[in-house]
N, C-alpha and C positions, 0 to 999 in steps of 0.2 A: 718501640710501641707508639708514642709520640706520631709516629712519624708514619704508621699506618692507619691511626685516626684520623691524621690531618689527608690521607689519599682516601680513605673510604669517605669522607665529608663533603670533598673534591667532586670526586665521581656521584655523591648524590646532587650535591649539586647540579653540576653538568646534566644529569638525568633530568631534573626539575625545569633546567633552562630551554631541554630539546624539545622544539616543535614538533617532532616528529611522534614523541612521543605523548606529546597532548594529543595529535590528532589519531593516534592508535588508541591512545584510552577513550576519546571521545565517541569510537563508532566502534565499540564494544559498550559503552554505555547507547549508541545511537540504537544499537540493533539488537537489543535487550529495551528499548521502548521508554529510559531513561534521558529524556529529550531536553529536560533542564542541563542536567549533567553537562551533556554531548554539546549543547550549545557552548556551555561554560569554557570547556577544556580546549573547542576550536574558536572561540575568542581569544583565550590566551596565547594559541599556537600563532593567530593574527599578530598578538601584540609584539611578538617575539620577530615576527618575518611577517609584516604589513605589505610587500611587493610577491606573493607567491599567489598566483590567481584561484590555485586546486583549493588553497584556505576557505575561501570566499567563496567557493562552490561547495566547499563541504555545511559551513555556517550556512547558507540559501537552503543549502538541501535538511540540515534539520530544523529549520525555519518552517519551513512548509507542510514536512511531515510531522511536527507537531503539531499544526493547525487540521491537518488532516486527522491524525490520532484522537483530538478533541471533539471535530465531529463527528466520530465516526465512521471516517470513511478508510481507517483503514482494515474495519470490520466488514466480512462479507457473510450475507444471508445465504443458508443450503437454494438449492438451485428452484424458481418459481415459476421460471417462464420469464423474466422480467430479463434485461441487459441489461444491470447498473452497473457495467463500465463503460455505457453509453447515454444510462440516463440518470446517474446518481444527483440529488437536488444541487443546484449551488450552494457553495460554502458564502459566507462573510464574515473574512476575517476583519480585523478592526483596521484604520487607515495606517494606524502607526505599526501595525505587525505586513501589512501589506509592502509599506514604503521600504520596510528595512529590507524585506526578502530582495525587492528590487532594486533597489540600491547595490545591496551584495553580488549579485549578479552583475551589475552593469558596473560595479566598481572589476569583476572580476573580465569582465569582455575589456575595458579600459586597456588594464596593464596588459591582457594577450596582443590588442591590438599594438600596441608598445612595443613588442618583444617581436610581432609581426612585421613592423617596417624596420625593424634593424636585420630580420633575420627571417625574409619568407618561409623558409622550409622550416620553422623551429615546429616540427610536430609537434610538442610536449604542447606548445601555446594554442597551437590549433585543437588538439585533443580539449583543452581546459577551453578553450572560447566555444567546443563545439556543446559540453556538458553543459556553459552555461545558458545559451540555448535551449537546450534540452532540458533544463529546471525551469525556463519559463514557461515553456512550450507546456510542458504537463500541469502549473500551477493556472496558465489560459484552461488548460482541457479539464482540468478536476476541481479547480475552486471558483474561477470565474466564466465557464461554460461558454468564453469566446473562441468558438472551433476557427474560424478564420484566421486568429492570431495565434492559434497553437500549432497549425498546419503549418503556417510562414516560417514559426522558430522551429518546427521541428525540419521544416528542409533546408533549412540554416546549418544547422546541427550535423544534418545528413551529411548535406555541400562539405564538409570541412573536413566530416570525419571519412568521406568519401575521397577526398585531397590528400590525406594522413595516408589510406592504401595505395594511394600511387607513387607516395615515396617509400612507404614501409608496408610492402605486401604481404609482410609477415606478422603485425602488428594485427595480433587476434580483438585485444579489446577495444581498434577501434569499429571492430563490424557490431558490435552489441544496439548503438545506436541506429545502424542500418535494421536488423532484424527487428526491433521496435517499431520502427517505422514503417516495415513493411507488413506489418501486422495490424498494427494499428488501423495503417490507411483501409488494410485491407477486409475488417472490421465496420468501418463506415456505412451510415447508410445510406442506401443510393444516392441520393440525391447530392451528398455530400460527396460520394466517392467520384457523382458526376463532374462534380467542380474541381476537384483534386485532377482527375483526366485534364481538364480543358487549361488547366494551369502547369501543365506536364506532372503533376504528382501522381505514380502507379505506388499500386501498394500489392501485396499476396500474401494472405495469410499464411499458407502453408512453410514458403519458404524462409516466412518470416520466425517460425517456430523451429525451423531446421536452424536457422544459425542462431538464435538463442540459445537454443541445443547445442551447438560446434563451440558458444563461447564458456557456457557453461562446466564442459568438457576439459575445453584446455587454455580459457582464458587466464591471466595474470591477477592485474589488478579488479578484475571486471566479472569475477569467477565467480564470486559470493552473487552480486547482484543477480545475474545471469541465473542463477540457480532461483533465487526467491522469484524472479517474474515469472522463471518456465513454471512454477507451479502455481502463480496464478494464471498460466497460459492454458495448461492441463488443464485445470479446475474449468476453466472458459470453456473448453472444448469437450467437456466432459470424458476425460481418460486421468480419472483421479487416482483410480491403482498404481498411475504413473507418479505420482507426484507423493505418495507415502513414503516410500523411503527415501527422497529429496525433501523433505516434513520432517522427519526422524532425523535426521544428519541435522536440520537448523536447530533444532531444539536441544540436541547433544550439544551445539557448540554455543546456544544464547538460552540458558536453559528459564533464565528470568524472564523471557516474551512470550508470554503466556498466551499470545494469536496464536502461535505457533502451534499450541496444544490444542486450542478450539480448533483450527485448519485441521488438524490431526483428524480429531473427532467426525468434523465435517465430509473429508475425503472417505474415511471409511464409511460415514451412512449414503454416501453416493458412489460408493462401490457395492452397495446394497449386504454390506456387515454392520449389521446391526448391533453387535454381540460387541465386536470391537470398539463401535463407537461410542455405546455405552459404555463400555467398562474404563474407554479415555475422560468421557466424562466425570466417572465416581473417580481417577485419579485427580482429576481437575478440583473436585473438590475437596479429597484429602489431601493437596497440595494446599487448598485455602484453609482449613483447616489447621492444618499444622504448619502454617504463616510462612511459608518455603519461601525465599527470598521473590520480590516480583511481585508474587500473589497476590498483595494485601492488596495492590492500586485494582486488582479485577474485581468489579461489583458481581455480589453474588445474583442481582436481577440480570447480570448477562448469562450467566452459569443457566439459570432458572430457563432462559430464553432458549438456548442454544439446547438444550438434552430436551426442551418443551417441544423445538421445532423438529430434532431427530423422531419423539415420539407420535409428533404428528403426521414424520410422512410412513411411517411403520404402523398407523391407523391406532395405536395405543390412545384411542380422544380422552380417557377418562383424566391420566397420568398426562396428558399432553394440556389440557385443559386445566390442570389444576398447578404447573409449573408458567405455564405462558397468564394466567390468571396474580400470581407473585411478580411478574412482572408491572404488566398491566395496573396496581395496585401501589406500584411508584416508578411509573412512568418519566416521573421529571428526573431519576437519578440515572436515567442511561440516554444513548444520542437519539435522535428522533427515528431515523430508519429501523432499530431495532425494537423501540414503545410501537411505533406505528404499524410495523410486522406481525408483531404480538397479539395487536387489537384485533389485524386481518384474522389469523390462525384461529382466535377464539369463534370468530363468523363464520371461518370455514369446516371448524367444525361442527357447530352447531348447524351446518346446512347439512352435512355428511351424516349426520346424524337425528336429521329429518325434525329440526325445532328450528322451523322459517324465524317467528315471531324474535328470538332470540339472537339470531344471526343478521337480523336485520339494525337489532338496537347494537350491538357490537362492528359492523363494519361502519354505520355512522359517527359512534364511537371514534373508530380509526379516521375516520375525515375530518372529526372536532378538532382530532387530537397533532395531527400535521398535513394540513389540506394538500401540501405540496409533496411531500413523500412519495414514492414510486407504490409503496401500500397502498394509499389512499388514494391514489388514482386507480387503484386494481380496485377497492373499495366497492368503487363508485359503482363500475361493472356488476355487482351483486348484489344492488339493491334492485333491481328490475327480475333479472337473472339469477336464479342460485348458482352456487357452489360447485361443480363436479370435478372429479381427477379427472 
């Protein structure tokens, strides 16, 4: 008896000491939107194995994504006319959350490069120096809107994992970063896409959507990601029936990422189901309601936004107006793109609904309220101009 206690203690131990399994609990906390957590569990998996580069891509990457999650930006608005995953505002995160991110990353290129002069062909290191890369490259393109330097790391990123198929042309996850890339580029706007030309960077959306598609399918490690982009790839492209039951599968499996359910919502009223989107909403909020694990961190002023802006493109202005108005009314408790939306919606309806005077005092409203915001540049448009679909 003794003697099976002293092996079940054992093997708990040994469980507690495995890196491996810190960073497997860390991103089932990263992707349920638990980003202290995920931080936490991949610092220790560092503490344990300080020379494993993927650590330090993992710690960069929920680094980031929780500065992102803070502002906002990992919430997206139903569809406006607007690109914001071309024109979403700058972030500013603070110097010491900035340096660490960088650090992490450039600690994790360090040891590849390491493991690269003893061992050209070590794919594994090339794969890890191309991700990290690729975390700067998107933290240039989404928090500090220097496209210049996101372009460089992401054909960096390319270059490497471009390298990894010529020795392993079987290695599915390392094309994930290619189909980004060629999306991405291909996404650009001209003028931009001009410069990427004249510097050898080609991009093409389509086929850049095909193999996100192929990694998604029957990538590895890279299977998960690959599936959450293609359906902010869908969403982009407007083929959001595509991206429902890719929606339903991430929610089954991170049932606390409560995006996942607004995405839900959202795809449905841009497949023009009304019925469904709403009835995801009224679970959204008898989820918060009955405190379902997750819930409690979603403000109900997002709740109020989100079913506000399904009702406003379904012309319901009364009900639309009186939800995006709950928001509006504590504004300071949600990120700017979503207060500053809200203030739009309420001008747009009151132009739709033929009360100039009112819609004028509300989209100036939206310009007090974040001069910089993609709303408040759409704002500005409608105080000369009304409002129409």
């Amino acid at each position: 008896m003794k003697f099976a206690v002293l092996l079940l203690w054992c093997l708990t131990l040994s469980a507690a000491e495995d890196p491996k399994a810190f960073i497997d609990r860390g991103y089932d906390h990263f992707y349920n939107l638990e980003y202290e957590e995920s931080i936490a569990d991949f610092q220790r998996a560092i503490a344990l194995k300080p020379d494993v580069p993927d650590y330090h891509n993992h710690l960069a990457q929920a680094i980031v994504f929780q500065e992102m999650y803070r502002n906002g930006a990992l919430e997206s608005e139903l569809v406006s006319g607007n690109n914001s995953f071309l024109r979403r505002p700058k972030m500013n995160p603070s110097p010491g959350t900035e340096k660490w991110f960088l650090d992490e990353v450039a600690k994790s290129m360090e040891l590849c490069e390491t493991r690269l002069r003893q061992n050209p062909r070590d794919t594994a290191a090339m794969y890890a120096e191309g991700i990290a890369y690729g975390l700067r490259s998107d933290y240039y393109w989404v928090v500090k809107k220097s496209w210049r330097d996101s372009l460089s790391d992401a054909t960096a990123a390319r270059r490497l994992h471009d390298r990894i198929l010529q020795i392993e042309p079987n290695n599915i996850d390392a094309r994930l970063v290619d189909g980004l890339h060629d999306y991405i580029l291909g996404s650009l706007p001209w003028h931009w896409r001009l410069f990427g030309f004249l510097i050898g960077l080609h991009g093409d959306k389509e086929r850049g959507i095909r193999t996100v598609q192929y990694v998604a399918r029957n990538g590895n490690d890279n299977r998960l990601d690959a599936t959450i982009f293609l359906c902010a790839l869908y969403r982009r492209e407007n083929h959001p029936a595509m991206a429902v039951p890719l929606v339903e599968d991430l929610i089954r499996r991170f049932p606390r990422n409560f995006l996942f359910k607004l995405e839900l919502a959202v795809m449905y009223s841009m497949s023009n189901d009304k019925d469904h989107a709403l009835a995801t909403m009224t679970e959204i909020r008898d989820l918060k309601d009955r405190h379902a694990p997750g819930y409690d961190r979603l403000a109900w002023e997002k709740v109020y936004f989100e079913e506000g802006t399904i009702q406003f493109w379904y012309r319901d202005f009364e009900n639309a107006l009186e939800n995006l108005k709950r928001v509006t009314g504590h504004a300071s408790d949600v990120d700017l793109n979503t207060g500053a939306y809200a203030f739009l919606r309420i001008g747009q309806v009151y132009d739709l609904t033929r009360r100039r005077d009112l819609a004028i005092e509300w989209y100036r409203k939206a310009i007090a309220y974040s001069p910089d915001a993609d709303a408040s540049q759409e704002a500005r448009k409608y105080l000369s101009t009304p409002y129409h679909r």
